[in-house]
Each structure stands twice: as structure tokens, then as C-alpha cells.
N, C-alpha and C positions, 0 to 999 in steps of 0.2 A: 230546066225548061221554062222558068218563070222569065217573065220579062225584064229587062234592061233602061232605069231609068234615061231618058236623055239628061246632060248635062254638061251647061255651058255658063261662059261668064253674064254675071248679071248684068240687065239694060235696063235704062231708065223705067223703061215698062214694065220688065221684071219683075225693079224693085219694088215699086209702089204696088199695093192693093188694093181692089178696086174698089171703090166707094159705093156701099149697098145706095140701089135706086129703088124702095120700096118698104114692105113693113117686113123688118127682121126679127125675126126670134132669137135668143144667144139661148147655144146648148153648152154645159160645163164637158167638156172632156178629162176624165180624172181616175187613176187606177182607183179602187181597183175594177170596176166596169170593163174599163182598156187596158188596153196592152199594147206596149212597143217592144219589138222584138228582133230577133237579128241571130242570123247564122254566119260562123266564119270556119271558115276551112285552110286545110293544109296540106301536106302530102300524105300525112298519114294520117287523117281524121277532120273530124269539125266539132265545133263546139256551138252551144244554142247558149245565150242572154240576154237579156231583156235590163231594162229600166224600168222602177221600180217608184219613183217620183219623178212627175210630168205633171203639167197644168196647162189647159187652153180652151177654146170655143171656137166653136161653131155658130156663126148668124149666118141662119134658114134664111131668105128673103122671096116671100111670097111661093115658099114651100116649094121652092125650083133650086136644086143646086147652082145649077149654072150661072144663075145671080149671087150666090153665095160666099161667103170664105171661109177659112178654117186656119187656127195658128195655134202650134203649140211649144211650149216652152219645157226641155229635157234636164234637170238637175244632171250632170255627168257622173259625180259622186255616186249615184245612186245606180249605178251598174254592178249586175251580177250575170255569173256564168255557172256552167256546171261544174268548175273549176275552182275553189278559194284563190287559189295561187296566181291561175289566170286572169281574175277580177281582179287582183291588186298592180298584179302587170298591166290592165287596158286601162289603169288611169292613171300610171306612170307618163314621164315624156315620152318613152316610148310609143304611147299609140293617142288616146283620148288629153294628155296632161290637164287634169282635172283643178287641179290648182291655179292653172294661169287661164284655163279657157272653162270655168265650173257649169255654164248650159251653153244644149245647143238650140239654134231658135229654128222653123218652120211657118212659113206663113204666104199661104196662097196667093197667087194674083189673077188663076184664070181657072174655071171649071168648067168643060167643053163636056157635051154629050156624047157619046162611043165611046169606046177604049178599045184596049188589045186586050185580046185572047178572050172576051165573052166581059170585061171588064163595062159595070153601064156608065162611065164617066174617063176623063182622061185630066188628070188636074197637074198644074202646073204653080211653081213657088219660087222662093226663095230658101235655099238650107243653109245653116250656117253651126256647124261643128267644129271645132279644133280651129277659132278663130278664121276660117275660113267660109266665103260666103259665096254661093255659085245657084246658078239660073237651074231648077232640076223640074222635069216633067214624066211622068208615072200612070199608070191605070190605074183604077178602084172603083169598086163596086158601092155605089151611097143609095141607100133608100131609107124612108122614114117610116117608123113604124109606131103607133100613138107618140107620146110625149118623150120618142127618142129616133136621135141620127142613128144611123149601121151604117161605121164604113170598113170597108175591108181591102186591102190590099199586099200584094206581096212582088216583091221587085227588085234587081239587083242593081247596085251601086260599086264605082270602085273606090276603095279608100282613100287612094292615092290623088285623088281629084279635090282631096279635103284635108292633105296634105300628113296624112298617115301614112308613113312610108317604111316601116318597120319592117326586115325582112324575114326575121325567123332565122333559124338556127339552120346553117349551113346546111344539113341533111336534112331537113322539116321545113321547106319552105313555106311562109304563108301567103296564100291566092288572093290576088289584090282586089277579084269582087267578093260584096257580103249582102246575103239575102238580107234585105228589111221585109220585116211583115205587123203590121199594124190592121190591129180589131179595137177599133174605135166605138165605144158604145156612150154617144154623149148623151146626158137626161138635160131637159128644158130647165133653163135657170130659174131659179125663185124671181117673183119681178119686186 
């Protein structure tokens, strides 16, 4: 019942980010504070993973998200599951190919007030996974609390839109969306 990122091919607009008009703060986004996280399922089950090295920021501008942006950059290597065996499978060709495409990047260009489902923001970026780069917009909950961002968000994507197309083992199909869920806890950069 979680939401459904939109996603679509990037536009000039898309790509670019927007240029803070104001005095910004940068916040470090950095495990282990945060967390990127992800569910994938199949017919007979799911599995939960996360990434484990990430680096990025947050610049606050004038303590208003909606002025704001946020980018973070995903080591791929650095993927684990509940699964050993499964983790060295999602960074085969088969799904992540770690080797040829080693992060993946995120990086905002629009942060809108409301969201779905009680979310207090609706942000909108650039994703680019498995050398594939697409327009994607999500809810998330941002508020700031002393000398830290809290963002929170949980949402489904499908793989296959990022060029994951891996199907699973004939009787074990695997479901082409995968929850993301991201607990973002960025602290204020040393200046």
C-alpha cells in the first residue's frame, strides 16, 4: 500500500538542479545515521537490503525545503541482503552489474509542499542506477530538527524502468516493483 514513484524520461528541467536563491546550510548525509534500504519480492517470498556506503547533502536554504536540494551518491558494491548468495547475485550482470555501472547517483530538482499519503513534501529528481538515468518523483516526510535534516520516505519503483530485467527462475518469478525506503538523518557540515 506504499506509494508509487512517478517515472519518466529526463527533461532539460529535470536534469538540472535548481540553483539555491538564498543562505544554505549543507547537511552530510552518511551511514551510519541513514539508511537506504529496499525490498524485493517474488512468488515465494522477499528479501530486505540495504546499502551500506552512500555519501551526499542536503543544502537547507533558508530552512524551507522547497528551496532546497538533496543528492546522494550509492557505492553499488556495497549492497547487502539477508541472503550472502543473494548479494553476490545483485551485483552480477544480472541485476545491479557493479563492475561496469559501481554508483548510483540521486539528485533533486524540485521539492514541492504536500505529498501522498500524509507525506509533508513531494520531491522530485533525477535517479540514475545501472547506468540508466530517468525523471522519478516520490513523497517524503522532511523536517528539521536542531542541527539535523529527518527525511523519511518509502515508495515503490519498478526495476525494469532502470533497466533490471532479470527474471527469476522459472517457478520463482521475480515482481518487477521494489519498495525503497530511505531514513535520511543528515547532521550540519562542519563549515
Amino acid at each position: 500500500d506504499k506509494p508509487v514513484a512517478t517515472v519518466a524520461e529526463p527533461t532539460a528541467a529535470s536534469a538540472a538542479p535548481l540553483a539555491p536563491a538564498g543562505t544554505a546550510v549543507t547537511y552530510r548525509v552518511t551511514p551510519p545515521d541513514s539508511k537506504v534500504e529496499f525490498v524485493g519480492a517474488k512468488i515465494t517470498g522477499k528479501h530486505e537490503g540495504s546499502f551500506k556506503t552512500f555519501d551526499g547533502a542536503i543544502r537547507l536554504v533558508d530552512g524551507d525545503p522547497t528551496k532546497s536540494t538533496v543528492s546522494v551518491d550509492i557505492e553499488m558494491a556495497s549492497v547487502v541482503t539477508d541472503q550472502e548468495k543473494l548479494t553476490g547475485h545483485l551485483k552480477s550482470a544480472d541485476f545491479f552489474e557493479v563492475e561496469k555501472h559501481p554508483k548510483a547517483r540521486f539528485v533533486s530538482t524540485e521539492i514541492r509542499a504536500g505529498g501522498e499519503k500524509g507525506a509533508s513534501h513531494t520531491v522530485t529528481g533525477t535517479l540514475a542506477p545501472h547506468g540508466v538515468t530517468k525523471a522519478i518523483t516520490f513523497p517524503a516526510t522532511i523536517r528539521t530538527e536542531g542541527d539535523k535534516v529527518l527525511v523519511d520516505a518509502e515508495f515503490g519503483i519498478n526495476r525494469k524502468d532502470f533497466g533490471i530485467v532479470y527474471k527469476g527462475k522459472p517457478d520463482d518469478l521475480i515482481r518487477d516493483d521494489v519498495l525503497i525506503k530511505l531514513t535520511l538523518r543528515a547532521a550540519k557540515a562542519a563549515s
